[in-house]
Each structure stands twice: as C-alpha cells, then as structure tokens.
N, C-alpha and C positions, 0 to 999 in steps of 0.2 A: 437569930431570933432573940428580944430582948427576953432578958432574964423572968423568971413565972409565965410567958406565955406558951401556951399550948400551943399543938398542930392544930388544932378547930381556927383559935384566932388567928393564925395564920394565912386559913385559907380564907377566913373572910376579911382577910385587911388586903388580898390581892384580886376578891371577889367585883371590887366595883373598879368605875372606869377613873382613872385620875382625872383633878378638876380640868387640867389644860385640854385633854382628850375629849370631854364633853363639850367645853365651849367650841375647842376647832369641828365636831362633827357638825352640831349644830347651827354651830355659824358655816356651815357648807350645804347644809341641806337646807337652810336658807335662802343661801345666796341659786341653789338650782332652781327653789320656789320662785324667788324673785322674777330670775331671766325668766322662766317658763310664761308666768304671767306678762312680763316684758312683750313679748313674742308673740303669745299666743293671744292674750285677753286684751286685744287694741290696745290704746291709749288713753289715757287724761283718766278720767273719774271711773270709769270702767274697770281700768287698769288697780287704779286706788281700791277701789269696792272688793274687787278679789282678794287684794292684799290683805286691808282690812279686817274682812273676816277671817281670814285665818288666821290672822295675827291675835283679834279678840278671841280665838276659838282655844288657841294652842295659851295663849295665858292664863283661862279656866282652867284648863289641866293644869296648869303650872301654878294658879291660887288652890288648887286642894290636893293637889301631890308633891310639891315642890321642889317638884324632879324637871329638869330643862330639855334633856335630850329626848327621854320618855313622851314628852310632851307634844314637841315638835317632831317626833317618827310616830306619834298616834293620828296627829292632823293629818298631818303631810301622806300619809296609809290613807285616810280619809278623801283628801283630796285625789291621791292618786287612781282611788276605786273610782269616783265620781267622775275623771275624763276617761278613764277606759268604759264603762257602760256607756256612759251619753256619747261618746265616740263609736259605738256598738249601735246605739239606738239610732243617729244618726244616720248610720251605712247601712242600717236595714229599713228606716222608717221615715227618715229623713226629716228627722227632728232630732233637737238635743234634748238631754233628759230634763224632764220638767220633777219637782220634788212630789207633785199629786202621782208620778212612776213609782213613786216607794212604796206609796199609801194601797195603790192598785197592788202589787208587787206581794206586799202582804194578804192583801184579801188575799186575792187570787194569783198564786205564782208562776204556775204554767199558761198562763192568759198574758202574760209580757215575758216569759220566758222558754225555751226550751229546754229538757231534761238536761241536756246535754250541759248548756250553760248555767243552769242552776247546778251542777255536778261542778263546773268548771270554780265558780263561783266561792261554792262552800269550799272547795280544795286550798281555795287563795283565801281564804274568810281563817281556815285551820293552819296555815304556813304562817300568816301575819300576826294570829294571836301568839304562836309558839314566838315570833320573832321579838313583839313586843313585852313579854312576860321575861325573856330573855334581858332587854334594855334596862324593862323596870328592875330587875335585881341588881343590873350591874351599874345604874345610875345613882346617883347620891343627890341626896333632897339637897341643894345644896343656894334656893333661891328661897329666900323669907318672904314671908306671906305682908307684910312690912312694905316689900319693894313691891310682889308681887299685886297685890288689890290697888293702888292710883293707877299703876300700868295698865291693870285691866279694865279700868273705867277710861283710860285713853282712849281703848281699841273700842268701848264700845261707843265711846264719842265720835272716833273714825268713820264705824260702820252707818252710822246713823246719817254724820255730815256726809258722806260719799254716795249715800244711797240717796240723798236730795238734790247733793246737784250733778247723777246722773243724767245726761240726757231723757228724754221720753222715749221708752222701746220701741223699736221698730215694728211694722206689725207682721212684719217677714223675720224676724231676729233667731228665731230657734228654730227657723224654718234654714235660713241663706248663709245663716253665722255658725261659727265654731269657740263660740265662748262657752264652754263650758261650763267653769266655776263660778262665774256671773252671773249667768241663765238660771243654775242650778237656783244659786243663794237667792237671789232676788225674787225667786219663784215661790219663795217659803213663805211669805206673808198671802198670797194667791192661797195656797193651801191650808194656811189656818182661816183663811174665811170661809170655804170652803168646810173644813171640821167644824167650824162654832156652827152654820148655817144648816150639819147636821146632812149635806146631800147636796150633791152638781148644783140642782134648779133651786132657788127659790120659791118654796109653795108654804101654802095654809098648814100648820099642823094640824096630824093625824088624829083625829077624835078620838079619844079616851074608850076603850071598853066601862061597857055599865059594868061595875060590880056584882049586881043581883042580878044581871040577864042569864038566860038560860043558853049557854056554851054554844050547843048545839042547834039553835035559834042563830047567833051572832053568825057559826059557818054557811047556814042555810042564804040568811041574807045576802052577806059578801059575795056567796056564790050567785046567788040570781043578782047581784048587782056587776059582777063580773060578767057576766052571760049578755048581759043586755049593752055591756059596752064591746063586748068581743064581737060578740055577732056580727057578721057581714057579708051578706050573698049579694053578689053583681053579677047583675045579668044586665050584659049592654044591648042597644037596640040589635036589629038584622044586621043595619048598614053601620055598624061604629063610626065612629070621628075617628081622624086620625088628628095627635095632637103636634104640633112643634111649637115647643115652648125655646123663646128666644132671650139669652141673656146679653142685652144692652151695654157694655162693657164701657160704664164712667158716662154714661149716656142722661142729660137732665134737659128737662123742659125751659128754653131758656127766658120764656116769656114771663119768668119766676124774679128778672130784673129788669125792670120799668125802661129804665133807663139805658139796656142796653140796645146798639144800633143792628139789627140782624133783620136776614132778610124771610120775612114772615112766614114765604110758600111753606118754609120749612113746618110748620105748625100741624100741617094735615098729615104728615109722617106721625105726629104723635095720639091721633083719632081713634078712636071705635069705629066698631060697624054704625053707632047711636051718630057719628058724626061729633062727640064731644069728648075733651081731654080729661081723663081720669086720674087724680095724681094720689102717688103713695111715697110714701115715709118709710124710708130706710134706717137704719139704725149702725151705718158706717158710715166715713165722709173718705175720700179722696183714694182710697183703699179696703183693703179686706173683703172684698167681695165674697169669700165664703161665709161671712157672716150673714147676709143676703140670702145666697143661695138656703143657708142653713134653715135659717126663719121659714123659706119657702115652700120647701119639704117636708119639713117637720111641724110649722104650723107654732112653734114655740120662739120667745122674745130671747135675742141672746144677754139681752136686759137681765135677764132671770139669772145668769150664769156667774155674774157677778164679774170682777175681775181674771177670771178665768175664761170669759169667754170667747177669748181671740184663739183659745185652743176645743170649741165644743166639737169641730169635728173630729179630733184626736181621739176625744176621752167619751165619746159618744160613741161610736164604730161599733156595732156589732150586738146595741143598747139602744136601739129605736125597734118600731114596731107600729103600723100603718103610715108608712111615711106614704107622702104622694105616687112614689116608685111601686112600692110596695101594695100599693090600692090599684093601682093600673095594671099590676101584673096577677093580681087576685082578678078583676076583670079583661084576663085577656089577650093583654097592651103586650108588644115585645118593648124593652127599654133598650133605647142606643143611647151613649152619651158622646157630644162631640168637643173637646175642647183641645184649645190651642197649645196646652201646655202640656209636656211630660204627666203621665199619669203618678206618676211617684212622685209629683210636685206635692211638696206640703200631706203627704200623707195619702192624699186624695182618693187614690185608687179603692184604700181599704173600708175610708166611708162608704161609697158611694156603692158600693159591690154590696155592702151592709145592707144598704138602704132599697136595695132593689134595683141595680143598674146591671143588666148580666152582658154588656157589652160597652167599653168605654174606645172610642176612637179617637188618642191622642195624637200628640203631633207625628210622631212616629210610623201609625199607620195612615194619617191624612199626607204626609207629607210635607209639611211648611215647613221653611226653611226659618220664620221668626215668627214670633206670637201675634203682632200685630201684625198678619198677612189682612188683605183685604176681606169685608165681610161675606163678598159674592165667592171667595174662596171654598168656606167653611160652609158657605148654603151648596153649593157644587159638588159638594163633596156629600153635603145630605140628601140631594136629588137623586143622587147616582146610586144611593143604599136604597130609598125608596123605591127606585125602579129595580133593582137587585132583589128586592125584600119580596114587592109585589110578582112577579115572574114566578113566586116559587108557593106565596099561602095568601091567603084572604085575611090573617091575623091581623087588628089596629095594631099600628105603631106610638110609640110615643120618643120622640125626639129631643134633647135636649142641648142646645148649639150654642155655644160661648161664643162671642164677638169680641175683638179686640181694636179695630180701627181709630176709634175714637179715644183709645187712652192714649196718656202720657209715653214720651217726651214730647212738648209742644212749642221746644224750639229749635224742630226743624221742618221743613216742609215734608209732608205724607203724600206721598204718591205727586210732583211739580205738575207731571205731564195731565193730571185732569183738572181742565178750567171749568172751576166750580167756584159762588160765592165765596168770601169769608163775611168779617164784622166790615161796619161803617170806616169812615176816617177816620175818627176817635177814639178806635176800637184797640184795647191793649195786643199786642201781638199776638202771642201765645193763646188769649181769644179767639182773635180772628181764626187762626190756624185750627184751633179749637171748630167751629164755626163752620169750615171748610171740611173737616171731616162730617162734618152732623149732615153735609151735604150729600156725602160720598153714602152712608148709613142710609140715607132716604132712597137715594139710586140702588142701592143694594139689596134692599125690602122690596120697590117696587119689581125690581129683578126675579127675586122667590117667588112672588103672585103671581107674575107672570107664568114663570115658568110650570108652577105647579099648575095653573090652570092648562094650561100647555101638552103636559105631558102626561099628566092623570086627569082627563076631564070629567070620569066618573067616578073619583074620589070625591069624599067629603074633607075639608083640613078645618082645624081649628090653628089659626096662628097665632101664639100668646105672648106680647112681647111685654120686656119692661125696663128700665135701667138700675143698674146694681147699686149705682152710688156717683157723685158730684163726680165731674175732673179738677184737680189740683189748680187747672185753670180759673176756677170759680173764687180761689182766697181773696184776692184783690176787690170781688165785688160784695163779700163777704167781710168788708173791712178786714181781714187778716192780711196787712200790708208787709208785716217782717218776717210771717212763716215761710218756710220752704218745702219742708215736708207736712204731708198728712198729719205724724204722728204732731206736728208743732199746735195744731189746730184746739181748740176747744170750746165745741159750740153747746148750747143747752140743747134739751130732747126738743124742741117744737121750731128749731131755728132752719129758716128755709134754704140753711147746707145740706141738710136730708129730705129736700125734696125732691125726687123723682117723677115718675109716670108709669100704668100700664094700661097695656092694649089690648081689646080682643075684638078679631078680624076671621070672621066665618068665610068657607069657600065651599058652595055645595051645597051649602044650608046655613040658619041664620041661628047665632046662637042666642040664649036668653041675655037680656037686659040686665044689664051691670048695674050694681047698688050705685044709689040714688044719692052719694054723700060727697062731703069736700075734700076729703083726706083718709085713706085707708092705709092703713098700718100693714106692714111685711108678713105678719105672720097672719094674717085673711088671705095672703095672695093665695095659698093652694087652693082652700076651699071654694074661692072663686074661678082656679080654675077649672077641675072638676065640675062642680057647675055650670059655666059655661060648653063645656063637652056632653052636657046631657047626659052624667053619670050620675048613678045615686053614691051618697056620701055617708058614710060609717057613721055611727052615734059621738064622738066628739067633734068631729069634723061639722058636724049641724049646729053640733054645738058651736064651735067658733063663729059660726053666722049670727046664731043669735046674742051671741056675747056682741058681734061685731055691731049690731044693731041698739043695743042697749048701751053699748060704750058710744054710739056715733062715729064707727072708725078707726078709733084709737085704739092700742093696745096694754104697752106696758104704762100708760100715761092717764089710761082708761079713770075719771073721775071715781069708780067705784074699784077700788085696787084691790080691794078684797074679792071679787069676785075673779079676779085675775087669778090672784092666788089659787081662790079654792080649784080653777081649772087646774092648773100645775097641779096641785094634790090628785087629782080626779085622771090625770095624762100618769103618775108614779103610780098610783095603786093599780090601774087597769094596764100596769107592764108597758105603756106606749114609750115611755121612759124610762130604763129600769137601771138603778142609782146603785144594784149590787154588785 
C-alpha cells in the first residue's frame, strides 16, 4: 500500500475493471453482436441497419457516461430482450415484435402478456438492472466525450444511410422472417406517426366541450347519440339468403388493357345478374390481400392507418365492432370461413374469431396439400358443409371462401392436363399462363352454380364475388418493366394496378340493383353486400352508402376528405373502432 493511503482507497483502486479488461470484454461482446446479426439479420443493408443502430445506440450511452463496457452490456441487454420477446411473439402469434407491442404493452399489459410472463419478465428486468449497476461501478469513464460525440454522429449517419438504401419491406416480412432487431428498429418511425396522429386511424378531431355547456346536458347528448348509432335489430326475411362471399385471389378484369390479346368469352365470368361489369378499387397491388379483406369487413380505408397498415389486422383484433361477421351473426347467419392457408398464418385466426367468424376451415381441416389447390377444391369442400349444415337447422349461412388458382408463380404451368385458352401470340408468357388460369376460375364458378342449384333447389344463395388485387403478372403492362416483387412497385391511388371487379349473382331470387357508378372503392364493398342480401344495415353502414354517393365511389380519395374524416371520427366515438 503506498505510504498515506488508507484501506478505503485501497479498496477502491481495485474496485474498477482494468483498462485492458474492458476493452477485451467489450470487444467480445461485440464481436458475439456482430456474428449474431451476421447469421441471423440476412445480409447487405439489412444486415448494416441492425448494426448500425446499435452501434449509434450504445455511443449515446457512451457520450453521457463515458463508460465503454457499461455501455455496450446496457444495448447489448437491450437488444437481447428484444429477440427473446419478438422470438416469443413470433411462436405464439406468428409475427415479430413490431415497437407499436410496447406502446400496447404499457397501456394494457395483460392484453399482449400473460401473468406468468410479465412475472418472468420483471425477474430478468431485476437480475439485469443488479447486473448493470454492478458494470457501472466497476467500469472507468475512460472514453472522452471529445472522441465520443463525431463517433456518435457517424452511427447516426449509418442509421440514416442504411435505413435508405434498405430494400422495400416485404409485405410478409414480420409475418415469414426472423429479423428481429431490424423489424423491431425500423418499425419505430411506424410508431411515432402513429403517437403524433394521436390514434391507429386517421380521423377528424374530437370537438372541444363547450365551456358553459351544462355537464349534464353534454352526457345526455353523447348518450342519445350513442344509442342511435348502437342500435340494431335484424330481423331477416322467413326465407334468408344464404350468402357466399368469394375471394378472387390476384383475380383483375383484363379488359383494363386495350391492348392485350385475350380471348373475351372470358368477360361474362366477370357479370352481374344486371348483365354489366362493376369494377372496384383496391388499395393493394400484387399482394397483401388482407388489406382487401380488411377494408371489406370493417368498411374502413387501410389508407387511414397510415404506414402501419400492413399490420391493421394485428393491432385491430379484438377492437372492431359491427364488422360485416358481426352483423350477420346479430341477424342469425352461422359464419364459416374457408381459406387455403394455415389459420395461424399471419395472425389470422385471432382477427377473424374477433370479427365474428365462430368457424375457420383452414387447410388443415379442408385438406390441401398446397394453397393454390384448384378453386372447385375449396367450392367442394363448401358444398359439403352446406349440405352437412342444412340436414341439421334451417339457420342462413354465411360463407367466406379464399381462392388461390390464379395467383403467383406464373412461370410454370398450373394444372398442363386442362386445355384451356391462354393470351394471343404476342402475349408475354407468365400472361398467357396468367390467362389460362382466369380460364380455369370461370369453369370453377360456373361449376358452384351449377352445383348449388343442383343440390339445394329450394335454397336462395347470394354469390358475391370480387378480386383482392392485380397478379404480379400485370407489372409489365403497368410499364413496371425492372420490378420483380410487389413490394418494387409504386403506383399512385387512382392508377389502373388497383383495378379490380365485383359481382353479385342471385340463385332463388333476384337481388337489388347494384350502384349506378364507374368505380367503387373497397371499403363500400360490405355495405353493398348486405344490401344485396336484403338485410337491413346498422346506422353507419347507411352511412357509408351515402357517403358513397356523395363521394361518387371513391373513398379515401373522396374530393370532399373531410367528410371521410369526420366518418373515422364518427366509427372511434361509437366504439366501431376502439383505439384504447
């Protein structure tokens, strides 16, 4: 002990870690971040992005404590909470964690958690704190703020270049991928628009309470304005409709390009009972058909959602209220849903269970051995519930049957053995082939008419078809000559990549006359289908007719956007939406 020093400074001159011993941890817990994201978080920019941020993250600690090993075991804790949840959230939900999970997480904690794992949680929340208060004493400030702050404008020079020349996300990416810390980081800007915009939807703000109103006046109101939107007694006719609503899967009216060579019978697949083609406006292109579906249930633009809306059936679940399911089974309807894919796909199941489906029949229970099985598969399989369903009550059904024939990959042949058209000479390949299923789709449809006439002759059906969104095949006609993926595309809202078609086809009876206009927007499709079923429609669902009437069709595009708004406002306050 040198001479005057005491046992105190003793023990605190062997209290901290020597400098060589911090640089070697931290350059090891480094170099395990490095490979980790090596490995796990792909390659090229992706790869960089992860880095990146944590490299900008852990030099902030390192410009205001000036402690290096402290710093990189506080991220590095960070980063390793955030693949253990998203890794969790994953295997139970089959998404990765999105940062709007935190935001939830705090409102409401047992609504994304169980006891059990919030116990687990805080345990590892109180071991990590003890572990880094431990670091912090025994590390030595031993990096100046000097070196520290140009470094740190490096990383967040990094973050900034890495996150632009990112590829464009997938629109399956937190759905099919295991990137983690990517998903996470990049998801954060998503959720600050989401906080500035105040709530999920984009709507009209909330009118001001008068000052001098009298309290008790203001609850009286709200409440009879509540009452009048709640209200809804259905009473369907004797004989109900029974509904099958059909999802068109990549399914577009091809007569949308002048110029291409096809052979036209195909046109009367796309008909009314009226004899005439109805065309609607999607708000996907080449992919994401839940956002489609979304719109059509719910009656709301996933326009509104902002850049979070490739996730609203996630963060919606359980936060709707008269959706189309939901109105069918107030009047009656058993809901079946039939679709090709795993019910755990994308979440799916716990939407749709939300929304009023008390029966999903994925591939599992149908049996397909691949999602694009043919469409007389998935009608076969509806026929046979129907006859199963009827044998036992008189209840309307309402059906809802995903098609897949017609999507992607379209270079290779779909089913050789059925000779069916494709395109002209001229006709790019993946076209034609294109083409040739649109063939196979029309043989399919006429197949269910048949049948159902067939087999319930004293049934009524409503068959409601429409398509979700373009085929991939379409880029090339769409001058999009060097995209390959969806996600490559970027067309404006009125561009004829989101034109589709729907149909509505009476058996047993004739349903009402479809609106009279050139283009109708996704989010009128429910309310017209209910109407067409001769069901009365709840107080905003009227509404959306007449919105649709005053807009001419359009929705989030609607010349009068304020009135869009004020709907949104009008769908949050009466709980149709509810953003807590």
């Amino acid at each position: 002990m040198p001479f005057g020093a005491t046992p105190a400074d003793k023990i605190s001159s062997i209290s901290h870690f020597r400098v060589w011993q911090i640089y070697l941890a931290s350059a090891c817990l480094g170099l395990i971040f490095f490979v980790y994201c090596y490995i796990e978080e792909s390659s090229g920019f992706v790869f960089a992005f992860a880095l990146a941020v944590t490299f900008a993250m852990a030099n902030f600690v390192v410009f205001l404590t000036k402690r290096l090993l402290f710093s990189i075991s506080l991220i590095g804790l960070i980063d390793l909470a955030i693949i253990l949840i998203s890794d969790l959230r994953r295997s139970r939900d089959n998404m990765t964690l999105h940062s709007w999970d935190v935001v939830l997480f705090v409102k409401q904690p047992l609504s994304m958690a169980a006891p059990m794992e919030i116990a687990l949680g805080a345990l590892a929340l109180l071991i990590s704190s003890v572990l880094l208060i431990f670091i912090f004493k025994r590390d030595r400030p031993i990096v100046k703020r000097f070196w520290s702050a140009p470094i740190l404008v490096l990383g967040l020079i990094a973050v900034a270049g890495t996150s632009i020349l990112m590829p464009e996300r997938s629109q399956t990416q937190y759905f099919w991928n295991d990137l983690h810390l990517s998903n996470f980081y990049r998801s954060l800007n998503e959720t600050a628009e989401v906080l500035l915009r105040r709530g999920l939807i984009l709507a009209a703000e909330a009118p001001p309470l008068q000052p001098m109103a009298d309290p008790a006046h203001i609850e009286q109101s709200n409440r009879d304005q509540q009452t009048a939107v709640d209200t809804f007694n259905c009473t369907p006719a004797p004989q109900p409709v029974h509904i099958i609503l059909i999802h068109e899967e990549s399914v577009m009216v091809p007569d949308i390009f002048p110029a291409l060579d096809f052979d036209h019978g195909l046109l009367n697949f796309y008909e009314s009972d009226d004899r005439k083609i109805h065309r609607l406006r999607v708000e996907t292109y080449g992919g994401a058909s839940w956002l489609t579906q979304f719109s059509i249930f719910t009656g709301a633009s996933t326009h509104a959602y902002g850049s979070i809306r490739n996730f609203v059936q996630v963060f919606s679940a359980g936060k709707l209220a008269q959706s189309i399911p939901q109105i069918l089974s107030t009047c009656g309807y058993r809901n079946i849903m039939f679709t090709p894919w795993s019910k755990t796909f994308m979440s799916m199941a716990r939407f749709y269970e939300s929304i009023g489906f008390g029966q999903i029949d994925d591939m599992k229970v149908q049996g397909n051995q691949r999602e694009n099985e043919r469409d007389r598969f998935f009608f076969t399989n509806a026929l046979n519930r129907i006859d199963e369903h009827l044998t036992k009550s008189h209840q309307p059904l309402f059906l809802y049957i995903e098609t897949m024939s017609a999507h992607w990959p379209f270079d290779e042949v779909y089913m050789p053995e059925i000779d069916v058209k494709g395109g002209g000479p001229d006709t790019p390949p993946q076209m034609s082939e294109y083409l040739r299923r649109l063939a196979m789709v029309k043989m399919d449809d006429e197949f269910l008419r048949s049948e159902l006439s067939r087999r319930f002759p004293n049934e009524k059906f409503l068959i409601f078809r429409y398509g979700d969104h373009h085929p991939i095949a379409t880029m090339p006609l769409l001058g999009e000559f060097k995209a390959i993926y969806a996600e490559d595309t970027h067309f404006p809202i009125d561009s004829p990549a989101f034109f589709t078609f729907f149909a509505s086809n009476g058996l047993g009876y004739q349903p009402p006359a479809l609106p009279d206009l050139a283009m109708i927007d996704v989010p009128y499709l429910g309310a017209i289908l209910l109407q067409s079923a001769g069901l009365p429609l709840p107080y905003l669902w009227q509404k959306r007719l007449d919105l649709m009437q005053q807009c001419e069709g359009l929705f989030w595009s609607c010349p009068d956007h304020q009135a869009i708004l004020d709907f949104n406002r009008q769908l949050i306050n009466a709980k149709n939406i509810n953003e807590e």
